[in-house]
N, C-alpha and C positions, 0 to 999 in steps of 0.2 A: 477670595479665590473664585474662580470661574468655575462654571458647573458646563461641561460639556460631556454628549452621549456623542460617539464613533459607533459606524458599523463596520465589520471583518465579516473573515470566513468562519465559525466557528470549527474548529477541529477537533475539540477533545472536549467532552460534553461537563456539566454542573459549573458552579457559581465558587469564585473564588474574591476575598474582599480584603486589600489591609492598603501597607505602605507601599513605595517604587523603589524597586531599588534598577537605577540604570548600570547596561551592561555595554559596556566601550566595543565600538569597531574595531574589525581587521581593518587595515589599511597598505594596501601595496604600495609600494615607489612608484613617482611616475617621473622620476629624474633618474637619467642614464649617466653612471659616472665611468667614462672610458681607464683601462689601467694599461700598464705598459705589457710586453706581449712577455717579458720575461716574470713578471708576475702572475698571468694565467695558472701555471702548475700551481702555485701555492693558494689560489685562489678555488681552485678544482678540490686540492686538499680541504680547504675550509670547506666546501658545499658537501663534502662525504664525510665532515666530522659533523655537521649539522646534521644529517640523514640519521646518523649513529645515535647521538643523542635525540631526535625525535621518537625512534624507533626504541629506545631504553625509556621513555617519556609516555609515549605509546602502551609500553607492556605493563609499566606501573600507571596508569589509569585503569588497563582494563583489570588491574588487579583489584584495583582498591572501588571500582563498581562493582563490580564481582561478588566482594565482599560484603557490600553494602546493600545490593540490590538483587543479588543472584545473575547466574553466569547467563541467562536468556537477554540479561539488560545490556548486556556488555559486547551485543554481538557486534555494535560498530567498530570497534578497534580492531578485530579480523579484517573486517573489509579493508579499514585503513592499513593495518598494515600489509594485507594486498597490493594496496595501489602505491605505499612505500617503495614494494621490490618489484614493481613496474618497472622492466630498464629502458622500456621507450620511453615515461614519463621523464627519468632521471637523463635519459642518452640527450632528451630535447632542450634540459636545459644547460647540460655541459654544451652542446652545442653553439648556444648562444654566446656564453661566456668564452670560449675557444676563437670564433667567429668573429664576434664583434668584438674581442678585448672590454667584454663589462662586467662587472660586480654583478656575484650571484643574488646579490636583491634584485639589481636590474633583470637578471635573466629568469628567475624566480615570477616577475612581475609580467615578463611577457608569455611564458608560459600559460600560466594562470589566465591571464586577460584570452589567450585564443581554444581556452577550454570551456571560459564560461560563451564564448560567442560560439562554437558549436553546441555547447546544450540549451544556450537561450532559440536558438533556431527549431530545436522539437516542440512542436504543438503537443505531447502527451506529457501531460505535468508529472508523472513518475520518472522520466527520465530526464525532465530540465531540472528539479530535485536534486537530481544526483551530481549536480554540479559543484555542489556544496563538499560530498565529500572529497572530491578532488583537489578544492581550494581549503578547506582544511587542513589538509597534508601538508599542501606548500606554505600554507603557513604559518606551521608548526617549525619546516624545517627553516625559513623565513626567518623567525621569533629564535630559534638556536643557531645562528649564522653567527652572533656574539653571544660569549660564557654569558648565562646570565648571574645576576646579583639579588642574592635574598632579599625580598621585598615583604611589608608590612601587607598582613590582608584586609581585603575590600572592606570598610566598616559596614557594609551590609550582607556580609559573605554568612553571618550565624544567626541572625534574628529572620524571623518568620517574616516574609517580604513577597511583592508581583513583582514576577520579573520581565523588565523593559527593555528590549531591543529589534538593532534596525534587521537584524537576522541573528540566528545563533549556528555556527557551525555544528555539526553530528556530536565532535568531540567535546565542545562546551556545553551542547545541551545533556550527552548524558553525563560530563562534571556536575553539572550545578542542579540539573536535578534529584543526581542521586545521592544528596546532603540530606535531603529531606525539609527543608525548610522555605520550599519553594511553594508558595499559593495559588497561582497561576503564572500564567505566559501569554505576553502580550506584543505582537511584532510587524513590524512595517514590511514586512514583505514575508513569504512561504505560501504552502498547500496544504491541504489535507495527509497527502505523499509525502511529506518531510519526513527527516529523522524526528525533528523536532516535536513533531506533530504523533506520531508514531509513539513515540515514547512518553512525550504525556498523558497518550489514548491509556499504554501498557501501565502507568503510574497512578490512572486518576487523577490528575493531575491539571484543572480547568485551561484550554487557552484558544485564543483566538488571535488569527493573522490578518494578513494581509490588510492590515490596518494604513499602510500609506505612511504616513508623516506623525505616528503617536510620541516617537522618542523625540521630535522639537514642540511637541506640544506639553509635555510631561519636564518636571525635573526629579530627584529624590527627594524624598518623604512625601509626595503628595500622593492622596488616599487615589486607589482604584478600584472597580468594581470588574472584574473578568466575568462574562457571562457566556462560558463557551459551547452551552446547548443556542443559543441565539445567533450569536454570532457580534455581542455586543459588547462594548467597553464604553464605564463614564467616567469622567474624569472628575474630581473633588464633588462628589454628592452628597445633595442634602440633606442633612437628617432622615427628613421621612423616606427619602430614596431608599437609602441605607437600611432603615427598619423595615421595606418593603422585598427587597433581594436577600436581606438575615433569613425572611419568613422561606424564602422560595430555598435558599441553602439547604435552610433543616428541612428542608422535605423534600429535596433530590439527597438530600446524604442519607436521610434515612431508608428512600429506595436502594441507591447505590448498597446498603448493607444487606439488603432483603438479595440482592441479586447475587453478592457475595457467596451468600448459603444456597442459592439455584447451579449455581458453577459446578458444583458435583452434585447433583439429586439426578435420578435418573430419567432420561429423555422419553419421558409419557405423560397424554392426556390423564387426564380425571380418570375418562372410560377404558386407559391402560392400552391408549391405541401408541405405538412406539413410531416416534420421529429421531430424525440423526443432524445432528449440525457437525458443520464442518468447516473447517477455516481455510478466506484465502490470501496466501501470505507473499510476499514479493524479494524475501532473505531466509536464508535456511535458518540463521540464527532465530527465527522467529517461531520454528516449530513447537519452544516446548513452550513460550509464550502461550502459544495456542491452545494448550492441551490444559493449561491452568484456567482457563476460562472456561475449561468442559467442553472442546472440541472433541470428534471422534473420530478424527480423518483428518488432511488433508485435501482440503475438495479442488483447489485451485493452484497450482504454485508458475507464477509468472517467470516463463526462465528467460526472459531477455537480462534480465539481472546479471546473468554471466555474462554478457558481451559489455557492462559496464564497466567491468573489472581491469579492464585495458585495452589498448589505444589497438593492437591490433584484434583479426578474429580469434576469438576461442578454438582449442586444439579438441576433439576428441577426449581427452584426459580432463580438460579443464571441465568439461560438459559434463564425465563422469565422476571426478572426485564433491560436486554438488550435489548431484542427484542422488549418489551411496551414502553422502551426508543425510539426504532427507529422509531416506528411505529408511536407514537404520536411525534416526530417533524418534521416529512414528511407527514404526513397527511394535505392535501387528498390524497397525491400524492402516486404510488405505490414503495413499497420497496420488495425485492425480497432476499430471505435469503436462501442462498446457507447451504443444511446440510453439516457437516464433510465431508471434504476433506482431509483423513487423513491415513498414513499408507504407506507402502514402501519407498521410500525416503525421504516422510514427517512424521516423529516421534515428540510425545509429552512423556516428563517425566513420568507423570502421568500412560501411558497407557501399557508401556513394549513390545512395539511391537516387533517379533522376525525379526533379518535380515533375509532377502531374499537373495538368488544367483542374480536375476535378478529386483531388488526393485521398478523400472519403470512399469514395468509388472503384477507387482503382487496384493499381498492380500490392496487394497489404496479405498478410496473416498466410493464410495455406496457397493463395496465390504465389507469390512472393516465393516459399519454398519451391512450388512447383517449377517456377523456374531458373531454382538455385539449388539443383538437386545434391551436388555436394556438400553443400551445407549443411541441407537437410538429411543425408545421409548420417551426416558425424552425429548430426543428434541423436537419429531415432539408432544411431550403436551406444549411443552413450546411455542412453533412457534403457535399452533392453538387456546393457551390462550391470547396470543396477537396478534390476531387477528380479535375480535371483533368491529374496528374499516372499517374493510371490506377493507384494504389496502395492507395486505399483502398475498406474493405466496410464494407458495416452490418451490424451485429447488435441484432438484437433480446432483450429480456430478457424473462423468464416467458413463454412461449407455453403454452398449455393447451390450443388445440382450431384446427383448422382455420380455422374463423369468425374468429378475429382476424389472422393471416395473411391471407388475402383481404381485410379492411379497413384493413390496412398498406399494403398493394400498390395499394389503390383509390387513397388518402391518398398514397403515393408517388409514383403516376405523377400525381394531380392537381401534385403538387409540380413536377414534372420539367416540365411542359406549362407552368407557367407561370415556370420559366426559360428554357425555350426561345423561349415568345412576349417575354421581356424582355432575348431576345440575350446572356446570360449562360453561358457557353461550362459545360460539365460530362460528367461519364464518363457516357455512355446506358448502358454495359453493366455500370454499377458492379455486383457481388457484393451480394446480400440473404442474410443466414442470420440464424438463431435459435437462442436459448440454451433446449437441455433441461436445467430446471429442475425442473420438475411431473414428476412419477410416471406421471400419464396421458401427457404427453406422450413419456416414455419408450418406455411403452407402443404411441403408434401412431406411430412414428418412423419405419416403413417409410411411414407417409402421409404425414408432416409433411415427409419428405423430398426428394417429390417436387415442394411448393408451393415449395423455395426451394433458394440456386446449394450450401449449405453447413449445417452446423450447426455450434453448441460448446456441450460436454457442461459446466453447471457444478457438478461434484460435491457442492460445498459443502452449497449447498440442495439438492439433489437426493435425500441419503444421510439429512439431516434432516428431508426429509418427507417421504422410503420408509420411515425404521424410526423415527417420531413422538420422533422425539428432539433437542433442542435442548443441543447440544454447546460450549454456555456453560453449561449449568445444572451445579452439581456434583453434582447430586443423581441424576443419569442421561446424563450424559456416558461413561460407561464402556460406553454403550450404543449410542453412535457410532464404530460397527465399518466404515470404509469395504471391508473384506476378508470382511463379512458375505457368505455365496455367493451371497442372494439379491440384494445391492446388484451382487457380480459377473455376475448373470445377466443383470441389467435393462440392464447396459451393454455387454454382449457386445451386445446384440442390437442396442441402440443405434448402436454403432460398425460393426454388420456392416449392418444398413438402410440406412447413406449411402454403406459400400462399395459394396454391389450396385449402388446407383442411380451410382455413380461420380464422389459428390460427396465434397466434402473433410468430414473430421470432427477436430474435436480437441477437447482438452480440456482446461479453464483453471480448473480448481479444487485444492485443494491435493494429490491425487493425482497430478497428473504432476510435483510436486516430491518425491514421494518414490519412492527408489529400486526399493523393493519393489512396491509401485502399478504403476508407470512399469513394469516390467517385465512387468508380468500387461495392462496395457491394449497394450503392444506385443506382446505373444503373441494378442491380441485381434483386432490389425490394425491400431490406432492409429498413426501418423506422425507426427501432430501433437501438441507437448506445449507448454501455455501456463504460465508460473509466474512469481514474484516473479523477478527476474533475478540475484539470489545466488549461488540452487539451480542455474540452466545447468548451469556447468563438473561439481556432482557426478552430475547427468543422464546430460549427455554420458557423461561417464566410465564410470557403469553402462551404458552400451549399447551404447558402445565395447568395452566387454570380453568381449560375450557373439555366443553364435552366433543366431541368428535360429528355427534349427532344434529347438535345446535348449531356448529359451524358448517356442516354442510347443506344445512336447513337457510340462513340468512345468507349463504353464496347465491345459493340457485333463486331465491324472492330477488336478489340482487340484481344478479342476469339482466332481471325486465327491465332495470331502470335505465333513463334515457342519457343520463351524466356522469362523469366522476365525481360528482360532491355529491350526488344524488345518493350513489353508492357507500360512497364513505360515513355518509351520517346514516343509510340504513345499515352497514355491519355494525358500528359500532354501539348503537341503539340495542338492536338484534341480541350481540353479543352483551351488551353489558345488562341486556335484562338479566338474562341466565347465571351469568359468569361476572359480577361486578369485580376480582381481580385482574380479570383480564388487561386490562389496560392502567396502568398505575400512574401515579401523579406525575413522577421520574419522566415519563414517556413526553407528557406533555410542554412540561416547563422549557 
């Protein structure tokens, strides 16, 4: 047997080790079988008895994860059957078959093929993701086009097995995960942003993607190793390999259980100084995921999610029955709902945005609404009708200058005035903040903080367009230093501008999910920390362990230094004299 190591994305962190068990493709037609035009009707009938039966197929899965895993695991089937009673998805493929006289495979197949070429065209990986659950759907109702016939199960479907494929649909990953008998996940293509990925994070569950070509390099029964804090997979390793990743297992499993017990312990230092994590999440079903992990809020909720849900724009109604979703199962707790974040290199079907030369730069996020103000409108009624429950804020995305702020605020209270003239009950005192995003607006953050109740730092872009580096590229990735001193200066000042003015500041970019980050913006003065809800419980734990004293003692010796690594090995130094839990094995591996 050959010994080969593959590198992936890792997505869902610890070491997973045994057999393969491979998982068979979907496969569309790509043969057009024309039928007579008097067979159409009956043909129309058949693609609405498969609907039926997907959608009776549909409610017994989410029943039986449900049961299995709790109603938070099962939120995909919602979605799916969302985009089931889609009647523009369904009108588009009766269409075909009417049109052209073809078999609802055929029409099934062309559907699907010009869904996935508009989300393969978004540059933002959460939303070419979701391509998956749309071809899901169809090929569920695809697979029910003929009755099917009881079949014998997978002989790998019950033994403890890694599981191998070239993707997994939303609804096969949460089947086969939620048997329990799955070790890892191993796959030739996805993201971080998958269902996939997503629900192995929520599972513990090891796995790593975008592996390329692992399912023709694999067959069943041969041994794997999943290493998805790395991002690595080996394929039949040798003894000592094996005896080397055993070691490394039992000592992320044993952290993993320590983290376990951090998931509800209360959010304070040593010295009883009180911090707040908060999660940011991309599906409502995912709120109470969140809160099992010891969230305390809500800090981010991406609502472009609703304009996924169907082919045309979201209604007013649509916008509000999500957000009254969030708002009442995080209640009391605060939820924070970011408007459209949408435009330049983030495109929706729906909205026709024109490219740009420079799409980074350009017409994107509060831009974008500004000059889509009815757009903008529906939301921010939909945002302010749910919330009458007094839990939820707005945030705004990109702010760059003053001037747009004050024409949010104009736009807002016109909003406000005319549900109060329509007797529409809502929060007068809701929370306005805005996401530092821009560099300049980093910069006059002592100003920008006085126009609103709050701000959130998004490190992500932030750190990408202070040191002109795009931290997808490989070619200059290495140059996305969030511990660069001058990315730490720009956000001391940041965090300390909303202190003085005595408004709240946090921050929801992938620095407050790591430890060593999370430590220096809490020597900073930070309280608030927003992240994927995974990461919580190892947050917590690093904050839980340190004194408040010591860490803002090794920030500020920090300052001086001239590097990001420079930095790095003095906090951790620093801190792990004082504090050796601070930083656990778990972290490293």
């Amino acid at each position: 047997m050959s010994f080969i190591r593959l590198r992936g994305i890792g997505v869902s962190p610890g070491i997973g080790m045994g057999e393969i068990c491979l998982s068979e493709r979907v496969v569309f037609t790509a043969r057009k079988e024309v039928i007579p035009r008097a067979r159409v009707p009956w043909e129309l009938k058949r693609l609405k008895k498969a609907a039926e039966r997907t959608k009776e197929e549909l409610l017994e899965l989410k029943k039986d994860v449900s049961n299995k895993m709790g109603e938070e695991h099962a939120f995909i089937f919602d979605a799916h059957l969302l985009i089931l009673e889609d009647r523009s998805l369904f009108s588009a493929v009766e269409k075909i078959i009417e049109e052209e006289k073809a078999r609802a495979e055929w029409a099934l197949s062309q559907v699907n093929r010009k869904y996935q070429s508009l989300f393969d065209s978004l540059d933002d990986d959460y939303f070419r993701q979701r391509k998956f659950d749309v071809s899901d759907v169809l090929s569920r109702i695809y697979g029910n086009l003929e009755v099917k016939k009881p079949t014998k199960g997978n002989a790998c479907d019950a033994r403890k097995m890694i599981l191998v494929a070239h993707e997994l649909l939303p609804s096969e990953a949460a089947m086969r995960l939620s048997q329990g008998n799955v070790l890892a996940v191993a796959m030739d293509v996805g993201g971080p942003t998958s269902h996939t990925a997503i629900l192995a994070r929520s599972l513990n569950i090891p796995a790593v993607v975008g592996l390329h070509n692992i399912t023709q390099q694999v067959k069943n029964d041969d041994y794997l190793i999943v290493d998805g804090t790395d991002g690595e997979v080996i394929i039949n390793p040798p003894l000592a390999v094996k005896k080397e990743f055993q070691g490394k297992k039992e000592k992320y499993d044993r952290y993993c259980r320590e983290l376990k017990k951090t998931a509800k312990l209360k959010s304070v230092t040593l010295d009883e100084v009180r911090f707040c994590p908060l999660a940011n999440i991309e599906l409502p079903e995912e709120v109470n995921m969140a809160f099992s992990f010891g969230a305390e809020g809500i800090g981010l909720f991406r609502s472009e999610f609703i304009f996924l849900q169907k082919e045309t724009l979201p209604s007013e109604e649509d916008h509000f029955s999500v957000y009254s979703r969030i708002a009442k199962s995080a209640h009391p707790f605060p939820v924070y709902i970011r408007t459209l974040d949408i435009g330049g290199e983030k495109s929706l079907p729906q909205l026709e945005i024109e490219k740009e030369p420079n799409p980074a730069l350009g017409l994107r996020a509060i831009r974008f609404s500004l000059k889509n103000r009815d757009l903008f409108k529906t939301q921010l009624r939909a945002i302010l009708r749910a919330s009458q429950a007094k839990n939820v804020r707005i945030l705004i995305p990109m702010i760059t200058e003053v001037e747009e702020i004050g024409e949010v605020k104009l736009l807002f209270e016109e909003v406000k005035q005319e549900l109060e003239k329509e007797r529409i009950k809502f929060d007068r005192q809701i929370p306005l903040g805005v996401m530092i995003e821009v560099p300049a607006a980093a910069a006059i953050a002592d100003i920008l903080v006085k126009e609103v109740d709050y701000i959130s730092i998004g490190t992500n872009d932030l750190i990408q367009y202070y040191l002109a580096v795009d931290r997808s590229n490989e070619f200059v990735s290495y140059l996305y230093k969030p511990l660069h001193p001058s990315v730490l200066r720009l956000i001391k000042f940041t965090i300390e501008a909303s202190l003085r003015e005595g408004k709240d500041v946090t921050v929801c970019g992938e620095m407050a999910a790591d430890p060593l980050s999370a430590l220096i913006l809490f020597g900073f003065g930070l309280r608030k920390f927003s992240m994927n809800p995974i990461f919580i419980p190892r947050i917590k734990k690093t904050l839980r362990s340190v004194e408040l004293r010591t860490v803002e003692k090794a920030v500020e010796e920090a300052l001086g230094l001239k590097t990001a690594q420079d930095i790095e090995e003095h906090i951790i130094e620093r801190i792990l004299l004082k504090h050796p839990k601070a930083f656990l094995m778990g972290q490293a591996i």
